[in-house]
Structure formats: C-alpha cells, structure tokens
DOSE-500055 format. One record per residue: x, y, z of N, C-alpha, C in turn; residue in one letter. Coordinates in pm, whole numbers, padded with zeros to 5 digits, always signed. Layout:
! residues N
XYZXYZXYZA...
//
This chain:
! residues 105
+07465-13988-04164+07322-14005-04138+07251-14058-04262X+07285-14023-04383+07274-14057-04484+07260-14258-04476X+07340-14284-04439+07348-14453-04475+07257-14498-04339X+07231-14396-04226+07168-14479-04104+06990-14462-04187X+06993-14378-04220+06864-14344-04332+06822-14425-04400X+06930-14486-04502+06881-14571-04557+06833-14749-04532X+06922-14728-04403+06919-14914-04373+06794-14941-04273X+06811-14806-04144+06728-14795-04108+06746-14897-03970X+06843-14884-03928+06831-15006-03820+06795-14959-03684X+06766-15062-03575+06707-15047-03465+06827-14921-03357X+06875-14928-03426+06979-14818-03283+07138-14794-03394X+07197-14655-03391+07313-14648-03407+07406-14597-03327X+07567-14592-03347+07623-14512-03214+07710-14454-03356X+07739-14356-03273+07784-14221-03364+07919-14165-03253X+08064-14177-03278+08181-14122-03173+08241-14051-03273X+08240-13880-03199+08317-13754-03262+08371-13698-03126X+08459-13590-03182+08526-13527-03067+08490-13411-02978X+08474-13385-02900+08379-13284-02827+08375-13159-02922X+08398-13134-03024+08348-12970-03169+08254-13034-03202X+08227-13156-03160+08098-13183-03248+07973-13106-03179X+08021-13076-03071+07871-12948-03020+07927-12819-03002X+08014-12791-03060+08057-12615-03079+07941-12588-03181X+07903-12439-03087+07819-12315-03163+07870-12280-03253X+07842-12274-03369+07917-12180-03466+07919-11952-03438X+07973-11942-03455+07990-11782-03450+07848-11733-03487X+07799-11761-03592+07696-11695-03678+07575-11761-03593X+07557-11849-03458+07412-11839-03370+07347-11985-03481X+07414-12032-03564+07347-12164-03623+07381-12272-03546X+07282-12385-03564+07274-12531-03502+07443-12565-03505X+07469-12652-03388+07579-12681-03353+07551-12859-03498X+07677-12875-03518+07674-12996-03582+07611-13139-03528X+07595-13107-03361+07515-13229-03271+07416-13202-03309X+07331-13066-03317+07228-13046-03308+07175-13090-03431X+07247-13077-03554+07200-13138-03667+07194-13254-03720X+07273-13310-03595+07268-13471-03665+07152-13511-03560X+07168-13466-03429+07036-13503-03389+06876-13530-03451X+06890-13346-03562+06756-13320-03595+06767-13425-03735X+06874-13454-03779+06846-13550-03891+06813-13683-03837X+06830-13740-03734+06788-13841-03689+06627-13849-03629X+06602-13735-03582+06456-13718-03517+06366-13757-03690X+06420-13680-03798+06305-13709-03934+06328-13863-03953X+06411-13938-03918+06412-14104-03940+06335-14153-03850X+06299-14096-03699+06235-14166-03597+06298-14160-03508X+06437-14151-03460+06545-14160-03370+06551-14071-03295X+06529-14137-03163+06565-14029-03030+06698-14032-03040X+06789-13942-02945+06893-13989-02963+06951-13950-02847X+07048-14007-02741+07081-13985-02597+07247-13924-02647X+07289-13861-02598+07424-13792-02623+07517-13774-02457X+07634-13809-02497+07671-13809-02338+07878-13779-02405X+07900-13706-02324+08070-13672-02332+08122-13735-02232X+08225-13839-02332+08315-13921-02219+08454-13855-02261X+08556-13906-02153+08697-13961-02154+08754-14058-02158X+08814-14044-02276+08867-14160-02320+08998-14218-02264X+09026-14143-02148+09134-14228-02049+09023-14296-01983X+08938-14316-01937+08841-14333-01846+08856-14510-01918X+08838-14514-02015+08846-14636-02103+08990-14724-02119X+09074-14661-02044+09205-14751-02070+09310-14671-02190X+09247-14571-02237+09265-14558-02362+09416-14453-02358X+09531-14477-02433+09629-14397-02415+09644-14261-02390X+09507-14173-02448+09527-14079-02528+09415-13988-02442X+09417-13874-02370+09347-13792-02307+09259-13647-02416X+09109-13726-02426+09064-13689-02555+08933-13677-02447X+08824-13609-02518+08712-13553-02460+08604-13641-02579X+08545-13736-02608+08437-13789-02729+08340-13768-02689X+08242-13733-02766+08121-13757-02773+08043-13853-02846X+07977-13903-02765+07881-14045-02800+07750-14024-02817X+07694-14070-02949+07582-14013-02973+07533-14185-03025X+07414-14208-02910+07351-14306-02936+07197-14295-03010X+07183-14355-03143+07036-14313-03150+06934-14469-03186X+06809-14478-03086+06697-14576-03122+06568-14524-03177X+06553-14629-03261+06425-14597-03319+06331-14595-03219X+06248-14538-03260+06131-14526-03180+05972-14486-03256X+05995-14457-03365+05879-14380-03452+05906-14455-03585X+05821-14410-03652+05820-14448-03788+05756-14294-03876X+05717-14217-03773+05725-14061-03860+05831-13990-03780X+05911-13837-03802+05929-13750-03827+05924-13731-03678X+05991-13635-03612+05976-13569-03412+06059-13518-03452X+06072-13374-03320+06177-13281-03276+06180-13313-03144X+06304-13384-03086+06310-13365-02965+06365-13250-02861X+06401-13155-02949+06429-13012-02932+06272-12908-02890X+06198-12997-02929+06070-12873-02911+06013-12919-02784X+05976-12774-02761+05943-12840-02568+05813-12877-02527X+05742-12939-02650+05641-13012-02574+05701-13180-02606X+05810-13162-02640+05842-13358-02660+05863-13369-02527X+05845-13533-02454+05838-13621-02381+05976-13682-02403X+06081-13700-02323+06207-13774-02355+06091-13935-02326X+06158-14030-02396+06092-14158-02327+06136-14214-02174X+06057-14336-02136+06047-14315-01965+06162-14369-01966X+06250-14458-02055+06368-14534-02065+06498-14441-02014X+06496-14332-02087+06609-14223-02094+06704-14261-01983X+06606-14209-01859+06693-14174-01728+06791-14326-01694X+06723-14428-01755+06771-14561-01682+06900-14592-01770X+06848-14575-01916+07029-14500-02023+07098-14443-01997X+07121-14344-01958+07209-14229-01903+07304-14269-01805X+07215-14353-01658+07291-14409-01552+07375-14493-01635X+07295-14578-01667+07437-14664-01741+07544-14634-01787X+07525-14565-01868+07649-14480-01945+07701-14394-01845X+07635-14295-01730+07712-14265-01668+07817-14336-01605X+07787-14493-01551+07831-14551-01463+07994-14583-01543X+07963-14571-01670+08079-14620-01725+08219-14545-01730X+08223-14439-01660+08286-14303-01656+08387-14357-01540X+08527-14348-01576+08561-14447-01484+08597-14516-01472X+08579-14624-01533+08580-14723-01588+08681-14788-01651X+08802-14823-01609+08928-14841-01746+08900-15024-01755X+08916-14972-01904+08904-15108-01964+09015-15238-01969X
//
C-alpha cells in the first residue's frame, strides 16, 4: 500500500490467498480489513470478491482474493462506518466479476 500511496494511480488490483481475511485470535482487524482501511486514507474504495482459480483455467485449486481499489476522493473515508454510501457503480462491478466465476480461460 505503501507504493499505491505514493504513485497514486486511478485503480489498483491487489491478489492474496483467502488468510488474507482471517480474524486474528486476539478480535483485531483482519489483514483485508487493513489494507482496505489503508486505502480508504488515499481515497480508495475498494470492491473485494473471492475467486477460484480453477474457474480461470488455472492448474491449481486455490481460493484468491481480489482486491480491486479506485480512486474516488482526494481526502481520507471509512467505508467500514455505516453511514458511508458504497458508490451507485458497485453493484454493476460486482456482476461483472461475478460473471467471471466460471469462466476457464
């Protein structure tokens, strides 16, 4: 997050393996949750979706998580706090990416 910080570009994609949203024992932010909230202080919403990566052609029966993030701000948001607004875009992102589930490449 560090280097998406600094360059600052219009959208990044971010692929880890589904621990990237394990709870820790001790009730602290899951590691999604923190890269999320480090992206919300850059401006970045960020849409998160768990694929399979057989689904893709891909040899190897793995669970990823895809973490897409766009700018949208130029200050600081929590999209964790429940008076945020997802944007009206979201739902029409999601299908997409859902649609891709499936999908062998």
């Amino acid at each position: 997050m560090r280097t998406v910080g600094q360059i600052l570009p219009a959208l990044f994609l971010l692929e880890c393996t589904k621990g990237l949203n394990a709870k820790p024992s001790d009730g602290s932010k899951s590691n999604l949750e923190t890269i999320v909230g480090l992206a919300n202080e850059e401006g970045y919403h960020c849409v998160c979706i768990a694929m399979e990566s057989l689904d893709f052609g891909l040899p190897s029966r793995r669970e990823r998580y895809y973490v897409v993030g766009l700018r949208v701000s130029d200050v600081p948001f929590d999209q964790y706090d429940e008076g945020y607004v997802d944007p009206a875009w979201e739902g029409e992102f999601m299908a997409v990416l859902e649609s891709l589930k499936g999908v062998e490449g």
